[in-house]
N, C-alpha and C positions, 0 to 999 in steps of 0.2 A: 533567061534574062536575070539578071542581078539586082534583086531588091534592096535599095536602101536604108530602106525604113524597116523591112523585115530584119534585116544585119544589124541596124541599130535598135531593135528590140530585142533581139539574139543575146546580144552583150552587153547591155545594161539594163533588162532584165535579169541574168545572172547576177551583175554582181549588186543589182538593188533588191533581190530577191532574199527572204528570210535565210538565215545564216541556216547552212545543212546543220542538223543533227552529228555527235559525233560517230563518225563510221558511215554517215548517209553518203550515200554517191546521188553525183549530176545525173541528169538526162544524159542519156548520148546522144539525146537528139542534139546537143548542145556542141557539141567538139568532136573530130574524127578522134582515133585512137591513135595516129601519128601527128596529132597538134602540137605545135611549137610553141611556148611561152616565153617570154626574153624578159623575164624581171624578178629577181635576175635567171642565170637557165635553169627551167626547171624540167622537171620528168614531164614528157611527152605525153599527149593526152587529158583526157578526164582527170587524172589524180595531179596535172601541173595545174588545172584551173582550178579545182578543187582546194591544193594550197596557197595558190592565189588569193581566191576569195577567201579562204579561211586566215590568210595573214591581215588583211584589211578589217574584218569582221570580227577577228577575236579582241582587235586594239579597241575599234569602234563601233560596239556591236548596231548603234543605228546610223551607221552612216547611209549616206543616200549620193548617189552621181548626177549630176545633171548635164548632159550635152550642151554646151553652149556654142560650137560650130562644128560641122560636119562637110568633108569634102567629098569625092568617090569618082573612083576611075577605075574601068574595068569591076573586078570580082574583089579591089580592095576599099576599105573605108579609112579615114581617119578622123575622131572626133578632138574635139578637144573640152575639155569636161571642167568642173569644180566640182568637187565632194565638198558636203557637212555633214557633220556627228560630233558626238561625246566622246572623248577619250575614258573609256570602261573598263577597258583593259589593258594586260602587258605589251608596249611595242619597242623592240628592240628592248634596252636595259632600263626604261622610262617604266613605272607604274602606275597604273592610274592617278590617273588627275580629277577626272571628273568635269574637265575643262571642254567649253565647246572648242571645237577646231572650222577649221576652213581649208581646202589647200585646192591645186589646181595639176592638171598634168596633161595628156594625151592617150587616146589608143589608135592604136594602127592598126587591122586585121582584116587578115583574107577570107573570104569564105567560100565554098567548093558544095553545093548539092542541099545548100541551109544549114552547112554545119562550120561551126570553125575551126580552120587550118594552120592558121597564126595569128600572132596575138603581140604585141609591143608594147610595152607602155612605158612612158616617163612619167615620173610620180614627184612632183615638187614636196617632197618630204621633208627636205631643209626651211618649208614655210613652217612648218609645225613647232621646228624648236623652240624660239621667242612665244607661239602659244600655248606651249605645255609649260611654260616657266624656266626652259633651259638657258635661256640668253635674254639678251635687253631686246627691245621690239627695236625695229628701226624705222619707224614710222617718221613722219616731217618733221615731229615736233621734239625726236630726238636726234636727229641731224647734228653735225657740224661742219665748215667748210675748213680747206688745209692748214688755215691760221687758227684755228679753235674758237673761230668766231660762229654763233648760231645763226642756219640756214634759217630766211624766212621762207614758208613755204608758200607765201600769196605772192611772190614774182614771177 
């Protein structure tokens, strides 16, 4: 039978678990050695989750995930999450900011025997540009409507 709550301790325990050391490797109890990662494709296995988390963790070494709905059918989950952390580090051509972030996304994954099989995520990344200082925010209160008149946001 297919644990829910086991699958989503699986996976965000990994990636809320202390950044590996470098050269450390995952559990295996963690991921078969034919797991598929889709973000984007990565090598198969322990070393696709492994870059995975090492790419989230190296930008924000204390980010933390939190579930905030979780659905399940069959042997797959889908959660849908928000992270926070500090931008600490390099992500993509961005350098540290040292700026909190916020962003939101999804995982989808299968799991086969307690370990995982696949893995998907959508990673709202484009929330982060306006908080790292890349763009203007677009929050209500810097709105405007087609005539360049300013949106109230209390209607």
């Amino acid at each position: 039978m297919f644990d829910l709550d086991a699958a989503k301790s699986l996976i965000f325990g990994t990636f809320n678990g202390a950044p590996p050391a470098s050269g450390a490797e995952f559990s295996p109890q963690v991921a078969t050695s034919a797991a598929i990662f889709g973000f984007p494709p990565l090598p198969p296995g322990i070393g696709g989750l492994q870059f995975l988390v090492g790419f989230f963790r190296s930008a924000f070494p204390d980010l933390v995930f939190e579930c905030t709905k979780t659905v399940g059918q069959g042997s797959s989950l889908a959660c849908r999450w928000v992270a926070r952390g500090t931008h600490g580090g390099r992500l993509f051509n961005i350098h540290p900011t040292g700026r909190p972030v916020q962003f939101s996304g999804s995982f989808v994954f299968s799991v086969s025997q307690g370990k995982v099989v696949s893995l998907q995520i959508e990673a709202g990344l484009l929330e982060l540009v306006p908080q790292l200082g890349m763009a203007p925010s677009f929050g209500a209160q810097n709105q405007t409507n087609q005539t360049g008149g300013h949106v109230d946001a209390a209607r």
